[in-house]
Structure formats: structure tokens, C-alpha cells
C-alpha positions as CSV (number, residue, x, y, z in Angstrom):
1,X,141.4,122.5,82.8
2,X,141.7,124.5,79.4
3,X,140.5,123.9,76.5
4,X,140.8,125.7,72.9
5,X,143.1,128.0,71.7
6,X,146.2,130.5,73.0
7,X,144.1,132.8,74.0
8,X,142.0,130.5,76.8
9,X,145.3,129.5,77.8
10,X,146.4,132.6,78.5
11,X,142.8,133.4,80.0
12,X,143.9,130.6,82.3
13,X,147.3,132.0,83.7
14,X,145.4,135.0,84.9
15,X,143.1,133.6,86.6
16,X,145.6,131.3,88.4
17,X,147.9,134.5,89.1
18,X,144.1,136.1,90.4
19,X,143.1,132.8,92.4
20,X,146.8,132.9,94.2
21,X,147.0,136.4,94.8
22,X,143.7,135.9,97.0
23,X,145.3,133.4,98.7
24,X,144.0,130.4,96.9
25,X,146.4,127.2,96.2
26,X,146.5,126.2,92.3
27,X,146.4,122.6,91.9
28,X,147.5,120.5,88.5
29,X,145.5,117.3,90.4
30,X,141.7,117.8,90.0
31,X,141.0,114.7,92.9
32,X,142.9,116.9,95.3
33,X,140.8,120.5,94.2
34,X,138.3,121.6,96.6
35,X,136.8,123.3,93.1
36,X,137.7,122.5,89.5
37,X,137.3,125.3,86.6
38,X,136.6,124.1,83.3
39,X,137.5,126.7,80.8
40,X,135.9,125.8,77.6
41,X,136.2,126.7,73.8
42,X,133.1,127.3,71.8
43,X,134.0,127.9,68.6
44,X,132.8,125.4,65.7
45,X,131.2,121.9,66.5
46,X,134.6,119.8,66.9
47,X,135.3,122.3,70.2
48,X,132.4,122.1,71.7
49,X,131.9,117.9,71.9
50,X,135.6,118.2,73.2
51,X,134.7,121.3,75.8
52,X,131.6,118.7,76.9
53,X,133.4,115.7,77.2
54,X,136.1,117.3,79.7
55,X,133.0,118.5,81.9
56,X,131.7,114.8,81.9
57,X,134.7,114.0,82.8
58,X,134.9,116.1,85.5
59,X,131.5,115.6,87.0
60,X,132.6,111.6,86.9
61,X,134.9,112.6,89.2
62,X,132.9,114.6,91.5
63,X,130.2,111.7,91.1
64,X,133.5,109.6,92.4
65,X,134.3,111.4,95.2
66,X,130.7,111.7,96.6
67,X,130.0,108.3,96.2
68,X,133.2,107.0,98.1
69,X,132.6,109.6,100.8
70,X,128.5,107.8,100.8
71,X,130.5,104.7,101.4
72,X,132.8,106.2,104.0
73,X,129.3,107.0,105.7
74,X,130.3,110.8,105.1
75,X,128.1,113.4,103.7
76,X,129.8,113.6,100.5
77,X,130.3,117.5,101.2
78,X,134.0,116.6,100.3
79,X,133.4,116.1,96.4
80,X,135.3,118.7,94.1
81,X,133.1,122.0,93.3
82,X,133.0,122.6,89.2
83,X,132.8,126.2,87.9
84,X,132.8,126.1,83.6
85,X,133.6,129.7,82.3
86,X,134.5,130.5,78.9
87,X,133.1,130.9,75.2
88,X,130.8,127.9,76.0
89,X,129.2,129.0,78.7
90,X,128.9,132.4,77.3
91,X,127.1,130.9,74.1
92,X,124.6,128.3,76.0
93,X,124.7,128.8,79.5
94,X,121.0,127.5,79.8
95,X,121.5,123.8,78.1
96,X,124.6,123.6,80.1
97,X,122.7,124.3,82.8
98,X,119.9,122.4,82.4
99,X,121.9,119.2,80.8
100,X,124.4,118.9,83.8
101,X,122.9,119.6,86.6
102,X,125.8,118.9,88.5
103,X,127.4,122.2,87.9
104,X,128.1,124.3,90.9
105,X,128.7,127.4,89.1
106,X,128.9,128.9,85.5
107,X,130.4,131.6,84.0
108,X,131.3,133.7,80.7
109,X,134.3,135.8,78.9
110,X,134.3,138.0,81.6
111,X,135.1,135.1,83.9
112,X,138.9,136.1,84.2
113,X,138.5,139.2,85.5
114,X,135.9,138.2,88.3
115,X,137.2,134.6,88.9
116,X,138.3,135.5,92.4
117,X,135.0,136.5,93.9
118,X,133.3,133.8,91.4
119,X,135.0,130.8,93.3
120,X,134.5,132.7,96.8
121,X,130.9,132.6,95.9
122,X,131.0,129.2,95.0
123,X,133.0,127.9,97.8
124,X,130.7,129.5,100.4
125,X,128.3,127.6,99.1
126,X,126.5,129.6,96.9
127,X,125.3,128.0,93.1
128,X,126.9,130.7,90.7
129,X,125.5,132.1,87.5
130,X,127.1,134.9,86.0
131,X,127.0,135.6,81.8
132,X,127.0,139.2,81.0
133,X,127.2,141.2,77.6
134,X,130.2,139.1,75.5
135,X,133.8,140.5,76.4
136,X,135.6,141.1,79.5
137,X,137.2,144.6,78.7
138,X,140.5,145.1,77.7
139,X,142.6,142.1,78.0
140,X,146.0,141.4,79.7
141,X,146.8,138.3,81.3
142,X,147.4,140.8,84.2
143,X,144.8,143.8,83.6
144,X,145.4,146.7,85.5
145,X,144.4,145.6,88.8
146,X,146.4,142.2,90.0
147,X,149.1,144.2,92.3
148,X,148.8,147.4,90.3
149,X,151.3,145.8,87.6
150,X,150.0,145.3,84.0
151,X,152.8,142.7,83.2
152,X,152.6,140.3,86.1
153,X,151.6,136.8,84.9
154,X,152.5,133.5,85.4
155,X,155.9,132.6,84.0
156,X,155.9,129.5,82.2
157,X,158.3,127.4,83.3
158,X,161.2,126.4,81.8
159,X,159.9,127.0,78.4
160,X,161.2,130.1,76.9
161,X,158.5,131.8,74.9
162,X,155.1,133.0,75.9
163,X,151.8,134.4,74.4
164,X,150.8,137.8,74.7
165,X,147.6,138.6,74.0
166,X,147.3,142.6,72.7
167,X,143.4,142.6,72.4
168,X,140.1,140.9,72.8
169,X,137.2,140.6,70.6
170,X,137.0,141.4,67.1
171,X,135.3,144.2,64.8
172,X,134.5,142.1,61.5
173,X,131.4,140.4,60.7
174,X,132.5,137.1,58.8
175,X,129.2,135.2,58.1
176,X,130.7,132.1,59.4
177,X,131.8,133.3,62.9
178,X,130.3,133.4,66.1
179,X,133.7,134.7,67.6
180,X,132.0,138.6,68.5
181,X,128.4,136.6,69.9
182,X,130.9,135.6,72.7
183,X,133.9,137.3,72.6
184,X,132.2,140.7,72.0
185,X,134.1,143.8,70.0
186,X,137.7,144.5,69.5
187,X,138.9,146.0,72.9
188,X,142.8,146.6,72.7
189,X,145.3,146.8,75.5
190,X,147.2,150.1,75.7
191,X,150.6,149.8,74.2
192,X,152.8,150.3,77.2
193,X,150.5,147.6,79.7
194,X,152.0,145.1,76.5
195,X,155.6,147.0,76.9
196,X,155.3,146.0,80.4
197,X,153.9,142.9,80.5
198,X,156.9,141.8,77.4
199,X,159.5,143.2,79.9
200,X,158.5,141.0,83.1
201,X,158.5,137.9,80.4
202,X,162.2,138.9,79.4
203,X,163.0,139.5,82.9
204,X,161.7,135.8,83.8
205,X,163.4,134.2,81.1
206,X,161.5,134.3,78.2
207,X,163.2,135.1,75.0
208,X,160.3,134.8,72.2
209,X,157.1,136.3,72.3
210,X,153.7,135.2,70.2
211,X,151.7,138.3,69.8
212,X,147.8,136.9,69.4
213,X,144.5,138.3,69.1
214,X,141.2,137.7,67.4
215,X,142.6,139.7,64.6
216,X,146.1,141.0,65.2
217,X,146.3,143.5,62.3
218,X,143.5,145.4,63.7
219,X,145.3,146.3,67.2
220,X,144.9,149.7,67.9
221,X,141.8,150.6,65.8
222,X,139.7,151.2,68.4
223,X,142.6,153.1,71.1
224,X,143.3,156.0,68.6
225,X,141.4,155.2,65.1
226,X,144.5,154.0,63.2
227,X,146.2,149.8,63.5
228,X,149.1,150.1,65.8
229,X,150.7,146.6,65.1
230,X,153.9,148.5,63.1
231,X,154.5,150.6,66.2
232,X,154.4,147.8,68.4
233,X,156.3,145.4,67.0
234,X,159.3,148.3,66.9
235,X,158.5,149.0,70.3
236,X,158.9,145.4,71.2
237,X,162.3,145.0,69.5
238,X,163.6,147.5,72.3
239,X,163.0,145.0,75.1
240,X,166.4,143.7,76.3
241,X,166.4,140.0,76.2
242,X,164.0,139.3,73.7
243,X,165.1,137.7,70.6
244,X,162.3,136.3,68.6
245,X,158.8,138.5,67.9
246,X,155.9,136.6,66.3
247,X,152.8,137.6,64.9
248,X,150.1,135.3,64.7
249,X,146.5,135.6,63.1
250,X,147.2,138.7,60.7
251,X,143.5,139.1,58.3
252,X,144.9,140.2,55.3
253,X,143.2,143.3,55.1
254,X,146.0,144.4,58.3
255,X,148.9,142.9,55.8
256,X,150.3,146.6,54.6
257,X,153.7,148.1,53.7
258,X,153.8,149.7,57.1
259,X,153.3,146.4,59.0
260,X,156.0,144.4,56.4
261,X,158.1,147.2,56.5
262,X,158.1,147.0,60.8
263,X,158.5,143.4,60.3
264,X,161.3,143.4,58.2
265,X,163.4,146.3,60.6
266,X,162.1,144.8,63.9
267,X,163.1,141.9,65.9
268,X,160.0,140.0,64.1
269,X,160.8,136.9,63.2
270,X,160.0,135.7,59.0
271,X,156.8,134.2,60.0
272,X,153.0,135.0,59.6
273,X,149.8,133.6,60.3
274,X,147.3,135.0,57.7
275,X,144.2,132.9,57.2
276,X,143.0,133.5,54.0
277,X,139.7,130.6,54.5
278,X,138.9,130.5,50.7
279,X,140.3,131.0,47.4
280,X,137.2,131.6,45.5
281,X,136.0,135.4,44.9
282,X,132.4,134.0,45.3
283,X,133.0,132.2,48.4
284,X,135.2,135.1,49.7
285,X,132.2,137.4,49.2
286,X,129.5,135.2,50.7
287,X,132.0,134.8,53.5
288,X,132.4,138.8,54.4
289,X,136.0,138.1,53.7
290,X,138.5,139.5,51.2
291,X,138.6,138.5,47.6
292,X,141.4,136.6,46.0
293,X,143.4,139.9,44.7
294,X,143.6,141.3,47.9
295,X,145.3,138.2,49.2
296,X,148.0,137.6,46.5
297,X,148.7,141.6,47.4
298,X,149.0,140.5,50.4
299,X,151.0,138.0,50.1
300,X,153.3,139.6,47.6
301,X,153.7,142.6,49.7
302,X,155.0,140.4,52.9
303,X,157.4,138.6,50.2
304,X,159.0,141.9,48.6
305,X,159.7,143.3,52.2
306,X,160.6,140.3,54.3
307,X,162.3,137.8,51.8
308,X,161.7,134.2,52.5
309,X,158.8,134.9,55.1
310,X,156.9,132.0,55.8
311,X,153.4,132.5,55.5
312,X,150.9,129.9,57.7
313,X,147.3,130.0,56.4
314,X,143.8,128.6,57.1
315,X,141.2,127.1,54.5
316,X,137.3,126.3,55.6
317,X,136.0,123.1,53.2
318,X,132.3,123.1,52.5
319,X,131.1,126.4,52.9
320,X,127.5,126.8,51.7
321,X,127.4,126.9,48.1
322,X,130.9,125.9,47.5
323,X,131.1,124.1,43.8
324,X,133.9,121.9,42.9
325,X,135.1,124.6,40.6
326,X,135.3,127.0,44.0
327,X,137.2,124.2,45.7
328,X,139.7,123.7,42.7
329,X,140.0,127.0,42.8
330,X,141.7,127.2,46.4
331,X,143.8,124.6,45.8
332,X,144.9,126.2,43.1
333,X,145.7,129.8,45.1
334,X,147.1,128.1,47.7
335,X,149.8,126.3,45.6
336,X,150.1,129.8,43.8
337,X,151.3,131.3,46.9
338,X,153.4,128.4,48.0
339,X,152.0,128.7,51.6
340,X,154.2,127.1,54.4
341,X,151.6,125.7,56.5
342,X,148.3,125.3,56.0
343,X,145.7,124.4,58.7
344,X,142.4,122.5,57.1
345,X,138.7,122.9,58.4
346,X,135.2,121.4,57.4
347,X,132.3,123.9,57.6
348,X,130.9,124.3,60.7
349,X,127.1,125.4,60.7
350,X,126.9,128.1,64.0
351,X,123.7,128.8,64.3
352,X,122.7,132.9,64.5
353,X,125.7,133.1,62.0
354,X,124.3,134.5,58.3
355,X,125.7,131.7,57.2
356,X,123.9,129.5,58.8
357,X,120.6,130.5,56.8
358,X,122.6,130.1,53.2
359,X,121.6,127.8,50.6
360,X,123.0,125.0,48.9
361,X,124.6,123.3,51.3
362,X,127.4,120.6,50.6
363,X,126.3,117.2,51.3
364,X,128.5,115.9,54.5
365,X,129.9,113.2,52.7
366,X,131.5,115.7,49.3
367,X,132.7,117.7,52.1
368,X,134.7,114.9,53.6
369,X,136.0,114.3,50.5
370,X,137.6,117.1,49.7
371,X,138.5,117.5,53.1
372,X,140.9,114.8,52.1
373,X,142.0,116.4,49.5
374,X,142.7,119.3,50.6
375,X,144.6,118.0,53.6
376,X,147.0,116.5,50.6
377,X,147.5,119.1,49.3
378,X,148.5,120.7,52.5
379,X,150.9,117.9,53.6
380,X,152.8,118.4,49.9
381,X,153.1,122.1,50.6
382,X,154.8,121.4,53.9
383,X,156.6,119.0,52.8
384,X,158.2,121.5,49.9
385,X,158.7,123.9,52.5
386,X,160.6,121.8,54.9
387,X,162.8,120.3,51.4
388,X,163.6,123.9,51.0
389,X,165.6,123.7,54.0
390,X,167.7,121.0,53.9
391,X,171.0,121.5,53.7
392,X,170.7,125.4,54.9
393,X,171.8,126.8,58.4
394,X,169.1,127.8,60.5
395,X,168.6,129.8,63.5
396,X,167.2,127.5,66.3
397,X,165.8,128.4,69.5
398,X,166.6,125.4,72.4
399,X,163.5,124.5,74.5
400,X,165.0,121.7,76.0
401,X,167.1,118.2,76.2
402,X,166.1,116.1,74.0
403,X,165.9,112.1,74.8
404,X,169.1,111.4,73.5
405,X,172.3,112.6,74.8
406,X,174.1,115.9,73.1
407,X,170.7,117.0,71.0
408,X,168.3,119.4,72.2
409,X,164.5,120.1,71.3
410,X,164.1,123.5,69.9
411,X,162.4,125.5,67.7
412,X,163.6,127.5,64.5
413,X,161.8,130.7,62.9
414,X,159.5,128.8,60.6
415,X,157.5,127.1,63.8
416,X,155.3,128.9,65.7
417,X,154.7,127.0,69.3
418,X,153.0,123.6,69.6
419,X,151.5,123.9,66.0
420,X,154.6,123.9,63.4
421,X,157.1,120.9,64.9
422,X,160.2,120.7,66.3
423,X,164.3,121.0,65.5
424,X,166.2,118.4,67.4
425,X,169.6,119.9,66.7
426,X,173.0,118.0,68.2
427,X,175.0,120.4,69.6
428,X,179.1,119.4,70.9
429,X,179.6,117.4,73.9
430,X,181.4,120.9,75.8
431,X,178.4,123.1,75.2
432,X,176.5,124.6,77.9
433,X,172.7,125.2,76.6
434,X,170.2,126.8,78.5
435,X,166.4,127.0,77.2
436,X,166.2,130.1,75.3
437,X,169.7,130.2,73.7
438,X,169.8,130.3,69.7
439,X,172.4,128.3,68.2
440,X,172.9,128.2,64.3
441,X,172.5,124.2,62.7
442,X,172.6,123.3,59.2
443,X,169.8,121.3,58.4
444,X,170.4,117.8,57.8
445,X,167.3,115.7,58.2
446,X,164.1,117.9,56.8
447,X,160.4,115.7,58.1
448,X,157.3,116.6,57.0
449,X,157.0,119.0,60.0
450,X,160.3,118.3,62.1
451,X,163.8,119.0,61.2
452,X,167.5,117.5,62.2
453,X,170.3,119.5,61.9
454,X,173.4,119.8,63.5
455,X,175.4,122.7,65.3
456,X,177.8,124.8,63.2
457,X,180.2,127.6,64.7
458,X,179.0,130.6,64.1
């Protein structure tokens, strides 16, 4: 069971490809599991009530399955095992611990990398507690040491695009963030285990690849002392089979005319996620993050090299000290840079942050408030993104049949998986698809978040 972001997800597919290269069986049916892992997210206050409500629901169904066993007159030894691993356990291992006692084993970031010996441990009988420094080492969904290959992973099926995570942790200090207390410092993957990895995915079928880290633009930093995203997403473009490159979670600090310039001559697709989380210079500062200036650069310097790019973006509502006149004044830069998407959050107080200890905080219900109002303003930006469309031939990428007969589910450059909506495009009754194929449609329907279009010949 996953829970949070990409990034746990792909956390997830390596230690199923671990688990089953041991000679374990990965279930989807957690009454059949001899051992359920619960891999949780603990990153604001929203994740963690969600993270804690699987687990209860997990340990109901090991309370289950002891108590039918009882009435079998069997000695309930049967029930499922639970192991939770993940930023959760790394941040409050004791009060997970101590609040559900029904744990069998528990585990942090590193979890991934140990998982096989952790659910041997726990199998045997043993009650497992492992939470180290935060961090696991360089990431891969493969590392170096599942059958010596740094590409093997699981291949998702019949879905043709796939995350690839090119580094772990992070190296700035926002106030707000308690990302590095469990996630630990930026540790990136050496460029040719990501070469490799990218090249089993083509092989496999995938044709799109999400490039994701805790801050993408800093890749490399930490290998050779200079950001290595440029190089990388040129190197990538040299993979036979794969079409689409995106880059996802770009600070804009790592937005430069190197990086737009790779985008713009690379098989990077006209799509970023910067979050820029504020749009006043007095927020930006109390936040460790940079100023407004720096982000219309940014943004100008993405827009001048890759023309109509499409720019997702974050905003946090309610940060200590924020003043309607700050608030007014991110609405106001968001509309200026006619973002495509942008993705709303209400402070979250993290305790150990800095910005936990700030003044002048927001009363709940002003935050919720402009919450609201900031979500409308977000739904009228997608909304004139999407109009923009209508009407234009698109490039679409098929992920599969749709429900009705002759259109297909897809996806075109301006949506980044399971966050940005669909195309349904109807293509001619003769045509062979396959997931993974692009075919052109001119737009003819444009939703708030999905399109319609229909199939044109090239």
C-alpha cells in the first residue's frame, strides 16, 4: 500500500522488484498477504491523517483475521504481518510505535534498500525497528545491486510512461519544509545508472519518461559540483523509443538558459513544473525561497527559449505573517505569468521547521478563505489555458481505449500523468492504436482539465 507522491511510488516498485527477486510473491490483495507494507507520506498534516488512516485500516484487517482464526479455534498466527516504512516512520517512529501497538515492524527512507532482509526479519518472527540517519543513498528504483543492473524495475503495465527518479533528498533549507529531516541531503544517481534504467523502460514499452526529484534542477550538484539536468535531458533524447521527456519539480533558481536551451533542442516535452509557493518578496524571504524577480526571470527565460511552454506551479496560503496585501499580491503574479496549472496548499505548521516558531500567524478560518480564493483563481487560469487550445492540433499520446467505441484515453504535452487530465481523442474505425503511439487531433472540445479532439492525418 502506497501513499504520497511519485517518488514513494517509485520507492514501491523497487522494493516489489527486491521482495521478488528473493523469492517472495507480490500480492495486490492484502487478505491473502502473509505481511502487508504500508509505505507512508509524511509531508504536511493532510498526508499524515491519510498515511494513519490506511494503517488503521490495515490493522482492522489483521484484527479481522485473528479474530475469525479465534473463532476457527486457531491460534490466530495466520493474521497478516504489517511493516510501515517511509517518511512517516522516519519522522515519528516512537508515537507510531507506541499508538499502534499492533505493528510488527517499522521502518524509514532507507527501507527500499533493506526491505528484503527487513520482511525476512519480520516473517521469522522477529518485531523490527529500524530508522537510521534520513536518506537511503543514491536512489534508483533499481540501485546498483538488484541483479547487478541499474535499470531493472518493474514495468508498468500497459501504461506507457514511467517515473524516473534522478536523485534523493534535497540541499535547500526552506523554512517551511521538513523534506531533508526525512529525506536527508541531495544524493544524485550517476548519469549513465539513469541512461540505463531509461533504456530498459524504452525496451519494455515505455515511450514517455517523468524525470522527478526533490528538486530536479539541482541534479548533479553534489556528483561533480555543477547541475547536470541540461546534459541529461540531451542524453535522454538519444534513447531509441522514447518520445516524450518531462521534467517535473524545477525550483526556479535551476530554471537557466542552459536548462531552456536543452529543453528546447531535446526530446523534452513544452512542460515544467516550477513551484514558485508565494508571490510576495516578504513572504519569499521569510520562506528561504526566491524573490518575485527571480521568478518572472525565470519564467521569461523558459518562454523566450521554449515558446508556448506550459508552466505548472505551486502556491502555499497562510504562511506566517502573510497580509492580505501579500496574498493579493500572488494572485496577482500568478495571473502575470499566465501559469497553466496551478496546485493550491494551506499552511501546514511542521514542527522543528523555522517556520514553525514565526509570528503572526493567520487565523484558520482567513486562511480558508483565501484558500477559496485562490483555488478560483486557479480554476480561471486553467480554464484560459485549456480555451487556448481549442480549435489547435495537438500531439496526443494514447494510454488506452476509452469507454466508447473508436476514441482512446491519452494524454497530450500540456498533462503531466495523473495530475493534469486527459485527451479522449476519436481516432478512424481502420486504425490500429497501441498505448504509446502519438497521433495528431485538433482539439474540439476544451474542459476545464480534459480535452476532445479528433484525429487528423498527418
Amino acid at each position: 500500500m502506497v501513499l504520497g507522491c511519485a517518488k514513494n511510488h517509485v520507492d514501491a516498485e523497487e522494493m516489489a522488484v527486491r521482495l521478488e527477486q528473493a523469492g517472495y510473491t507480490v500480492s495486490a490483495d492484502p487478505a491473502a498477504a502473509d505481511l502487508i507494507i504500508v509505505h507512508t507520506c509524511g509531508f504536511i498534516e493532510k498526508a499524515r491523517r491519510e498515511s494513519i488512516r490506511a494503517l488503521m485500516d490495515v490493522v482492522s484487517l489483521k484484527q479481522d483475521a485473528q479474530k475469525q482464526k479465534e473463532d476457527e479455534r486457531e491460534d490466530g498466527t495466520g493474521s497478516p504481518k504489517i511493516l510501515v516504512t517511509g517518511c512517516l516512520s522516519q519522522r515519528y517512529p516512537g508515537e507510531l510505535l507506541e499508538g499502534i501497538p499492533e505493528l510488527d515492524g517499522l521502518a524509514g527512507t532507507q527501507a527500499p534498500r533493506d526491505i528484503v532482509d527487513l520482511v525476512r526479519r519480520i516473517l521469522s518472527g522477529e518485531r523490527v525497528v529500524e530508522v537510521g540517519p534520513p536518506g537511503r543513498g543514491a536512489p534508483g528504483t533499481c540501485g546498483g545491486e538488484i541483479s547487478g543492473a541499474p535499470g531493472l524495475r518493474y514495468r508498468p503495465q500497459s501504461r506507457p510512461w514511467a517515473y524516473v527518479r534522478v536523485a534523493e533528498g534535497c540541499r535547500r533549507r526552506c523554512t517551511y519544509c521538513a523534506i531533508p529531516s526525512m529525506r536527508g541531503p541531495l544524493v544524485s544517481r550517476p548519469l549513465e545508472h539513469i541512461m540505463k534504467e531509461v533504456e530498459f523502460l524504452s525496451a519494455a514499452g515505455v515511450r514517455e519518461v517523468n524525470l522527478i526529484a526533490q528538486d530536479l534542477g539541482d541534479y548533479g550538484v553534489d556528483l561533480c559540483g555543477k547541475k547536470l539536468l541540461p546534459e541529461l535531458l540531451l542524453r535522454l533524447s538519444d534513447v531509441p523509443g522514447i518520445s516524450w521527456v518531462r521534467p517535473l519539480y524545477v525550483h526556479p533558481d535551476g530554471v537557466s538558459s542552459q536548462f531552456a536551451r536543452a529543453m528546447a533542442r531535446s526530446k523534452a516535452v513544452p512542460y515544467v513544473d516550477m513551484p514558485i509557493e508565494h508571490g510576495s518578496a516578504r513572504v519569499l524571504k521569510l520562506m528561504g525561497r526566491p524573490g518575485p524577480d527571480r521568478i518572472r526571470q525565470a519564467v521569461d527565460t523558459l518562454k523566450e527559449q521554449v515558446p508556448g511552454i506550459f508552466i505548472r506551479t505551486s502556491v502555499i496560503v497562510g504562511f506566517p505573517g502573510e497580509t492580505r496585501r501579500d496574498f493579493e499580491e500572488t494572485m496577482e503574479l500568478l495571473a502575470e505569468c499566465e501559469f497553466h496549472r496551478v496546485a493550491v496548499f494551506g499552511y501546514s505548521l511542521e514542527e522543528g521547521t523555522p517556520a514553525a516558531s514565526l509570528p503572526d500567524r493567520v487565523p484558520p478560518q482567513t486562511r480558508v478563505r483565501r484558500i477559496r480564493e485562490m483555488q478560483h483563481l486557479s480554476t480561471a487560469l486553467s480554464r484560459q489555458s485549456s480555451l487556448r487550445l481549442e480549435a489547435k492540433v495537438i500531439d496526443v499520446m494514447l494510454e488506452r481505449p476509452a469507454l466508447q467505441e473508436e476514441w482512446w484515453a491519452g494524454r497530450g504535452v500540456h498533462q503531466a500523468p495523473e495530475v493534469d487530465g486527459k485527451v479522449f481523442l476519436r481516432i478512424g474505425p481502420a486504425s490500429k492504436a497501441v498505448p504509446g503511439d502519438i497521433r495528431r487531433g485538433r482539439v474540439s472540445s476544451p474542459g476545464l482539465l480534459n480535452l476532445w479532439a479528433r484525429e487528423v492525418a498527418d
